[in-house]
N, C-alpha and C positions, 0 to 999 in steps of 0.2 A: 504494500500500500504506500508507503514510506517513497519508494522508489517511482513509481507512478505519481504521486505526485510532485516529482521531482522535475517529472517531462511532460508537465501541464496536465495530466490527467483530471479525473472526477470522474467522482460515481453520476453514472446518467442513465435514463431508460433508454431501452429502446422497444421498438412495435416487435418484433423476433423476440428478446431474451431479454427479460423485464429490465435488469442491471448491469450495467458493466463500468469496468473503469476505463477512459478513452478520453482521448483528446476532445476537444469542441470539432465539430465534423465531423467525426467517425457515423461510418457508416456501414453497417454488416452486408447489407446488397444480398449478392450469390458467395462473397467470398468464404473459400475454405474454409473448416477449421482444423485443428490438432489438437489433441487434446494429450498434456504433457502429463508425466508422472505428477502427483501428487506428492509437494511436499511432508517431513517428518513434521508432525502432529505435534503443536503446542498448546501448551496450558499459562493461561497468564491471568493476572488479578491475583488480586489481594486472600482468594481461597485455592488458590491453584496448586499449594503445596498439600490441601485438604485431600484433592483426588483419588479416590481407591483402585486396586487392580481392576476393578469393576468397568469402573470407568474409564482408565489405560485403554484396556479388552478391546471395547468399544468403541473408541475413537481408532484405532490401529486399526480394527475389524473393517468399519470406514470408511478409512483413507485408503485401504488397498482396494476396495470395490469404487470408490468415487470415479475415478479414470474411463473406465470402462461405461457404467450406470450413466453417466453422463454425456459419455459418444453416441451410446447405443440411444438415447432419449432424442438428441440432438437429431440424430440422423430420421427416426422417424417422425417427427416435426417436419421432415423437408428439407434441413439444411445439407450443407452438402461436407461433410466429415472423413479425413485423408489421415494417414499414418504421417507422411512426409509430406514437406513442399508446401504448405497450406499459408497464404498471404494473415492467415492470425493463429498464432498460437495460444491455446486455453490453459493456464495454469490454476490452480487451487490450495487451496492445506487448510486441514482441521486446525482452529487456532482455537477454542476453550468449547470442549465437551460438557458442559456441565447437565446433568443429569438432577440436576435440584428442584425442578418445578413440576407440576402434573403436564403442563403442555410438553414439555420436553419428554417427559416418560411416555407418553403414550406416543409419540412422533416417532422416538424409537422403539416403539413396541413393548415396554417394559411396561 
């Protein structure tokens, strides 16, 4: 985030994929996308040393499905989603799992 905003970014909707972070003009169009590994999973805030293995679990469990769960979504939407080559690359990472509220428990099934 830090980085993007670094190179003009903002968070902005768009009519395809409700948010992203982009420059003023970006525009999705037909372009590709890639969707990169998933960064290692952070826990940050003031309870983040709280977190159980429970929650580790979960967040790890995740981030290794996010990659995939979210190409294979993309692509059936209609966008058009590439291994290589693609004019945007899709980055992501779990940054704080927390598991503390009922909306969160039942979102992940718990």
């Amino acid at each position: 985030m830090l980085g993007a905003r670094r190179l003009g970014a903002a968070f902005r909707e768009d009519d395809k994929v409700d948010y992203l972070w982009v420059k003023e003009g970006f525009d999705l169009g037909d372009k590709a996308l890639a969707f990169a590994p998933w960064g290692e999973v952070r826990f940050l805030g003031s309870k983040a040393k709280e977190r159980d293995q429970k929650d580790r679990r979960l967040a790890a469990s995740m981030n290794n499905d996010l990659q995939a769960l979210f190409s294979d979504a993309f692509a059936k939407a209609g966008m058009r989603v590439v291994k290589n080559g693609a004019a945007v690359r899709v980055e992501g990472r779990i940054v704080d799992c927390s598991t503390g509220n009922t909306a969160a428990k039942i979102l992940v099934g718990m």
